[in-house]
C-alpha atoms as an extended CHARMM CRD file, in Angstrom:
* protein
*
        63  EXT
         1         1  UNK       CA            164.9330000000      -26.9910000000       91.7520000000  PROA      1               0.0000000000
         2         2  UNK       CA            164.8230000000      -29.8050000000       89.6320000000  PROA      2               0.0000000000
         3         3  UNK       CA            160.6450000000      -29.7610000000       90.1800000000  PROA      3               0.0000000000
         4         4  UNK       CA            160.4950000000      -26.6080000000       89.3690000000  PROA      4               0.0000000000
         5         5  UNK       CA            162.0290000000      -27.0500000000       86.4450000000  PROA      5               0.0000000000
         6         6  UNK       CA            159.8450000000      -29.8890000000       84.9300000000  PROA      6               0.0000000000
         7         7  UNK       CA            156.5760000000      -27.8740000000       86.2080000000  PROA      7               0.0000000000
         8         8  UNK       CA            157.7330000000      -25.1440000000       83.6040000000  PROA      8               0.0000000000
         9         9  UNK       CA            158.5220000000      -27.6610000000       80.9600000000  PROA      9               0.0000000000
        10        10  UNK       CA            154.9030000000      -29.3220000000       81.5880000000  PROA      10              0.0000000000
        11        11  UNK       CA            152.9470000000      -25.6590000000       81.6650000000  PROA      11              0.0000000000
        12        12  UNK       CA            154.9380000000      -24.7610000000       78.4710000000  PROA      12              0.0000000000
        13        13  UNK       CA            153.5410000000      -27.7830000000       76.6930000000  PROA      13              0.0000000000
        14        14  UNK       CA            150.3350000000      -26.9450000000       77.9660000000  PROA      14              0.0000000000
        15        15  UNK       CA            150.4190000000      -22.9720000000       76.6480000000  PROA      15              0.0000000000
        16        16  UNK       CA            151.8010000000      -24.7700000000       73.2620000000  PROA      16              0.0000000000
        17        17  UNK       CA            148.4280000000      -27.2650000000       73.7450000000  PROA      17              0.0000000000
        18        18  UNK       CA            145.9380000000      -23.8470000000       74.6270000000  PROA      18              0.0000000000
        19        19  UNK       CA            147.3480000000      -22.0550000000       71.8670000000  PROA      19              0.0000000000
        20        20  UNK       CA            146.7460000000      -24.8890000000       69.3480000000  PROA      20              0.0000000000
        21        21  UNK       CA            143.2730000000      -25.3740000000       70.0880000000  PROA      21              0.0000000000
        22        22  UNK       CA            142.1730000000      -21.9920000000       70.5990000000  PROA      22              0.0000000000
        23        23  UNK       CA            143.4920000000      -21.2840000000       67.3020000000  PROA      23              0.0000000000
        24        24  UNK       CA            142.1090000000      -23.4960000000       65.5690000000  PROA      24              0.0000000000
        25        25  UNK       CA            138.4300000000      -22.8480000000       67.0250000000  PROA      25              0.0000000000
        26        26  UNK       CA            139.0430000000      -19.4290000000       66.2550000000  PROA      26              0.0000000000
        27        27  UNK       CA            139.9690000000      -20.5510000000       62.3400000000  PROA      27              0.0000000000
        28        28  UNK       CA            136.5430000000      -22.8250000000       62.2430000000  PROA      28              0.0000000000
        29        29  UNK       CA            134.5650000000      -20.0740000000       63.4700000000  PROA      29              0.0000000000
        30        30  UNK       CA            135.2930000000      -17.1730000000       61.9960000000  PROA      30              0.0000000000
        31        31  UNK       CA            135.2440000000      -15.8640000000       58.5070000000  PROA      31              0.0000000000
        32        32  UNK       CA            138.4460000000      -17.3610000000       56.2690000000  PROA      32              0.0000000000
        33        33  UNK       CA            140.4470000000      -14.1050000000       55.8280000000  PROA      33              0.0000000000
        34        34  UNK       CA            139.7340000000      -13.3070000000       59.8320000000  PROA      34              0.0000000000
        35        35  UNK       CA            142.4620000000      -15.6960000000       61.4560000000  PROA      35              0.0000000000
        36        36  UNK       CA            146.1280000000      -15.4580000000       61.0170000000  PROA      36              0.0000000000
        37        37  UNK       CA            147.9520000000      -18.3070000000       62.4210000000  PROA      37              0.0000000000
        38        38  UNK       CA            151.6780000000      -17.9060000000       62.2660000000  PROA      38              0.0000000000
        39        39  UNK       CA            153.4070000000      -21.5770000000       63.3450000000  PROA      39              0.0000000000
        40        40  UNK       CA            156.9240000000      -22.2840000000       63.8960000000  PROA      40              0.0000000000
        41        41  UNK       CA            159.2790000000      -25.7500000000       64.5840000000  PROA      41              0.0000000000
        42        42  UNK       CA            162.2900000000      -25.9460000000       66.1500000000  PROA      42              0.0000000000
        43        43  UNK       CA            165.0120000000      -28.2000000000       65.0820000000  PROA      43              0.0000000000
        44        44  UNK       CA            164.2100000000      -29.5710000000       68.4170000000  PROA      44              0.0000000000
        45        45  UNK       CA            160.5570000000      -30.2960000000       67.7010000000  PROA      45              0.0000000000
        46        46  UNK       CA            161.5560000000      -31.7140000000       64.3460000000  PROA      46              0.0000000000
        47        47  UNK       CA            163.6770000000      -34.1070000000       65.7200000000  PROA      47              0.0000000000
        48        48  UNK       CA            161.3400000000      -35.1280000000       68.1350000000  PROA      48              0.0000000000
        49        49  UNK       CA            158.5990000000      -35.7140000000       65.2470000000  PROA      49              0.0000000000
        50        50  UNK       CA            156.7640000000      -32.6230000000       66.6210000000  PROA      50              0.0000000000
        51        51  UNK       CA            154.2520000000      -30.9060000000       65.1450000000  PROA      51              0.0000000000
        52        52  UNK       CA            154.7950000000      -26.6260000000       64.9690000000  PROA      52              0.0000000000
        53        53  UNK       CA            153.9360000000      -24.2110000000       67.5880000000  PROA      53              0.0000000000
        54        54  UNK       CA            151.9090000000      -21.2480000000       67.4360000000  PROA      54              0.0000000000
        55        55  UNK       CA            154.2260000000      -18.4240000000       67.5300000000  PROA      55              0.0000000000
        56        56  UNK       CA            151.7610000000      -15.8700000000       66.0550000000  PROA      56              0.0000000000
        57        57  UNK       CA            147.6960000000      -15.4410000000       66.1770000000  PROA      57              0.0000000000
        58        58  UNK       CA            146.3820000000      -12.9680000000       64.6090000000  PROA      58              0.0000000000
        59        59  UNK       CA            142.5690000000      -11.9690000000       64.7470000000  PROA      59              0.0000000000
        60        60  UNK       CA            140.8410000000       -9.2470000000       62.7220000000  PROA      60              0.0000000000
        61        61  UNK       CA            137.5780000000       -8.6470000000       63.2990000000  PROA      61              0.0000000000
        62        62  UNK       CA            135.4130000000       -6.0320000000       61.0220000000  PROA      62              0.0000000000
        63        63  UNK       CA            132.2800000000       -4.0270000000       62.7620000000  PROA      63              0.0000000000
């Protein structure tokens, strides 16, 4: 149980790493007003000297 446990905690830091990046890209890429990247810390993360999550990503795309 205990591995199980840790293998969540590692593929949640992962998603956080995927979400980062891919975000990002998608803000260098696109046009300025096209990306909407909502970020959040926890008082957890801030205590660890974390940076924010992505909680949001927004993409709007015209024709």
């Amino acid at each position: 149980m205990l591995h199980a446990a840790a293998a969540l905690r590692r593929d949640s830091a992962d998603l956080d790493l995927y979400a980062t990046v891919l975000s990002g890209n998608l803000a260098d890429s696109l046009p300025p007003d096209a990306v909407r990247v909502e970020r959040r810390r926890s008082v957890a993360q801030r205590m660890a000297g974390r940076e924010d999550s992505v909680a949001q990503l927004d993409v709007a795309l015209q024709e």
